[in-house]
C-alpha positions in Angstrom: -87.6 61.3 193.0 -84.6 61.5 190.7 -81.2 62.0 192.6 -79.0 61.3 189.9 -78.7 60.7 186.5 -79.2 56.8 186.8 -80.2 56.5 190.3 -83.8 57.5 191.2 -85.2 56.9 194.8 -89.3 56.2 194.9 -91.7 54.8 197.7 -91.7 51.1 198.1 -95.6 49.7 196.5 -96.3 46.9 194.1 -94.6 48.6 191.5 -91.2 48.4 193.1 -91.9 45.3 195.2 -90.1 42.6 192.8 -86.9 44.9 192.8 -87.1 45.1 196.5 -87.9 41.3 196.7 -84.9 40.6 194.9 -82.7 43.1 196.3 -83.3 41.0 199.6 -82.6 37.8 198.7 -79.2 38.8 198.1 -78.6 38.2 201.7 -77.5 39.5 204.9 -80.2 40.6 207.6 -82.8 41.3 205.1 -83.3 37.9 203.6 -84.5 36.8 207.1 -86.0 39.8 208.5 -88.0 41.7 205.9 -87.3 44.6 207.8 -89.8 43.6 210.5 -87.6 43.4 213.4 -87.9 47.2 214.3 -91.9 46.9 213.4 -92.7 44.0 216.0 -92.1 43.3 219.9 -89.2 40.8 220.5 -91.6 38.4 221.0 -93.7 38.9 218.2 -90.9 38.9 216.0 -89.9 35.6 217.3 -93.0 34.2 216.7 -93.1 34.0 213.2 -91.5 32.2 210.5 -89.4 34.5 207.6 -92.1 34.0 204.8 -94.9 35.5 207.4 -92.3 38.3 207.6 -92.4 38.6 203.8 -96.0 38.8 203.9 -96.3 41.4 206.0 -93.6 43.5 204.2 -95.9 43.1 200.9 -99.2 44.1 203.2 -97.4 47.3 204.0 -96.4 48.1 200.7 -99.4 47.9 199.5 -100.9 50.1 202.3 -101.3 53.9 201.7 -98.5 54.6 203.9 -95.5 52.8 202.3 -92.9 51.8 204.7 -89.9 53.0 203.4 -88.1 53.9 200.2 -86.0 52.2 197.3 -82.7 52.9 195.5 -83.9 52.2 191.8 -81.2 51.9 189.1 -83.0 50.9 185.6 -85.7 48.4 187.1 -82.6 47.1 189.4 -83.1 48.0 193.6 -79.6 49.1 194.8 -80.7 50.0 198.3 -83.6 50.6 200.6 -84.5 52.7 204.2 -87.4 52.2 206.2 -88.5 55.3 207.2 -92.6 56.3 209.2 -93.9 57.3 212.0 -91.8 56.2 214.8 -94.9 54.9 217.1 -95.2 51.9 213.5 -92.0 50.6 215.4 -93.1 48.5 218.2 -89.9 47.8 219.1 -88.8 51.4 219.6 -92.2 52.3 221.6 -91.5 50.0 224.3 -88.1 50.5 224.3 -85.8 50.1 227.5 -82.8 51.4 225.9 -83.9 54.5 223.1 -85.0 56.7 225.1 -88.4 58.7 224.2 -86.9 62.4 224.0 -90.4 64.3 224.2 -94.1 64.1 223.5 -93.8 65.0 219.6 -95.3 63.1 216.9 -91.9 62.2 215.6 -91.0 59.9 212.2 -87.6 57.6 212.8 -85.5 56.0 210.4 -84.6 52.8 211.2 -82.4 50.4 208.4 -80.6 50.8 205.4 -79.9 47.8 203.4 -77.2 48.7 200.5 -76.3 46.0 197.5 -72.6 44.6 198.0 -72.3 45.6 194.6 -73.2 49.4 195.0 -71.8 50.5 198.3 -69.1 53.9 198.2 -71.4 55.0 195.6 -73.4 57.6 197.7 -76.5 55.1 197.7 -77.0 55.2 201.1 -76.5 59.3 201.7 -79.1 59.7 198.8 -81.5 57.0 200.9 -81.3 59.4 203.7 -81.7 63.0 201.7 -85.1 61.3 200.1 -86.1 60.4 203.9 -86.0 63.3 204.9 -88.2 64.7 202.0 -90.8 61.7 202.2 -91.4 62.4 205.3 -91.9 65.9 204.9 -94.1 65.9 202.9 -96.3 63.2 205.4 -96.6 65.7 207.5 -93.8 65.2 209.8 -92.4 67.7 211.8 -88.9 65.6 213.3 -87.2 63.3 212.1 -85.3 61.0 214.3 -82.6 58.0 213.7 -80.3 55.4 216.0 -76.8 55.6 213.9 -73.8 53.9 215.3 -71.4 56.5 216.7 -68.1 55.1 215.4 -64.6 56.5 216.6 -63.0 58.4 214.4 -60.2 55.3 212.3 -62.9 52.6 213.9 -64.4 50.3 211.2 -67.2 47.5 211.8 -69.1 44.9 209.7 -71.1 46.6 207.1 -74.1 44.5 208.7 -73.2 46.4 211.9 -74.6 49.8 210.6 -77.8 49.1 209.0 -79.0 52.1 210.9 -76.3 54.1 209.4 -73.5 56.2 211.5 -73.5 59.3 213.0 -71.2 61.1 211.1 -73.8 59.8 207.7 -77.0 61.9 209.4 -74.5 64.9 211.0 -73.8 66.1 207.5 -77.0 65.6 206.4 -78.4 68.1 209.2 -79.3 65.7 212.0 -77.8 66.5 215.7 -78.0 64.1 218.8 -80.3 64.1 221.2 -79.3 61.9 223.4 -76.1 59.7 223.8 -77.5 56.6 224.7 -79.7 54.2 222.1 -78.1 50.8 223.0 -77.3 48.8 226.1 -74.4 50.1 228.1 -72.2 47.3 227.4 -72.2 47.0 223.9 -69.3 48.0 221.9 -71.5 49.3 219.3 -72.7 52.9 221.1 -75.7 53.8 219.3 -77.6 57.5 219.9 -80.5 59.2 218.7 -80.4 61.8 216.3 -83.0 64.3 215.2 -83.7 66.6 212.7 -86.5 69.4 212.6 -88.8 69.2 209.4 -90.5 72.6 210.1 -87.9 75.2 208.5 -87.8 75.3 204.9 
C-alpha cells in the first residue's frame, strides 16, 4: 500500500522482516520486547528471554496472518503497528483493567514503534489509516485501540504512547467506548476506542 510518494506501508513477512529487525534494534521498548508483551500473559512474558521473543515475532511473520504492518521508505523500516484480532492478545483477553465492551469479534491495535529519526512526519497517522484498511479487508468488522488520553498542553515520553493518543485515532474516525483502559491511579489515563469497519 502506497501512502506517499516515498513512504509505502506493507504487511510484516520475510520480505520485510530484516527492515523490521533493524528498525528494532534501534532501541527503546522494541529491542527487548519484540512486540510480544501485548501477545502473552504477564507471566508468560516473563518467562522468556528477548531472543525467544524474537523468535516468535519471526514465527508470526511468517504465518498467514501477519501481525502487524511496516513503514517502508526505500528498503529502510521507519515505523511499525501491530494490528489482529484482538483475542491474539493474551494480555488484553484476561484483562482486569480494558474492559471487554461486547461479544463482537473485534481486531485491536495495540503499539506503534516510530524511528527517532522520522517522527512529525505523519509516519504514525499513515500506520494507523493502513490499520484500518488491513483489517478490513481480514474480515473485520470493529476496530478497537488503548490511546493515551492526554490533556490538552500535556506532553509525555515518546515511549509513553506506543499505543498512540486519543486525539491520533479521533481524527482518524475512532470514538471511545469506554473511559477506563489503565489502572485508576496511573497518571497515564488510557481508554478504548473503536471504530466500525462495516460502512464503506
Amino acid at each position: 500500500m502506497v501512502v506517499s510518494r516515498t513512504l509505502r506501508i506493507e504487511p510484516l513477512g520475510e520480505a520485510t522482516w530484516e527492515a523490521l529487525a533493524a528498525l528494532f534494534q534501534e532501541g527503546s521498548d522494541p529491542r527487548w520486547c519484540w512486540c510480544q508483551f501485548w501477545r502473552l500473559r504477564s507471566k508468560d512474558f516473563a518467562a522468556l528471554k528477548v531472543p525467544q521473543l524474537r523468535d516468535r515475532l519471526h514465527d508470526q511473520a511468517g504465518s498467514e496472518q501477519p501481525p502487524g504492518l511496516v513503514a517502508l521508505e526505500a528498503d529502510r523500516a521507519l515505523g511499525w503497528v501491530s494490528v489482529a484480532p484482538r483475542d491474539d492478545y493474551q494480555r488484553i483477553v484476561h484483562s482486569r483493567v480494558i474492559p471487554r465492551i461486547d461479544d463482537r469479534p473485534v481486531w485491536s491495535i495495540v503499539c506503534f514503534a516510530v524511528s527517532e529519526t522520522a517522527r512529525h512526519r505523519g509516519v504514525g497517522g499513515a500506520l494507523l489509516d493502513g490499520a484500518v484498511a488491513f483489517a478490513r479487508s481480514r474480515g473485520a468488522t470493529a476496530l478497537e485501540a488503548y490511546p493515551l488520553a492526554l490533556e490538552p498542553g500535556q506532553h509525555v515520553d515518546a515511549a509513553a504512547v506506543y499505543t498512540g493518543t486519543l486525539a491520533m485515532f479521533e481524527r482518524a474516525g475512532f470514538r471511545v467506548v469506554a473511559d477506563k483502559a489503565s489502572d485508576p491511579s496511573s497518571t497515564k489515563p488510557r481508554v478504548v476506542v473503536r471504530r466500525d469497519l462495516t460502512g464503506s
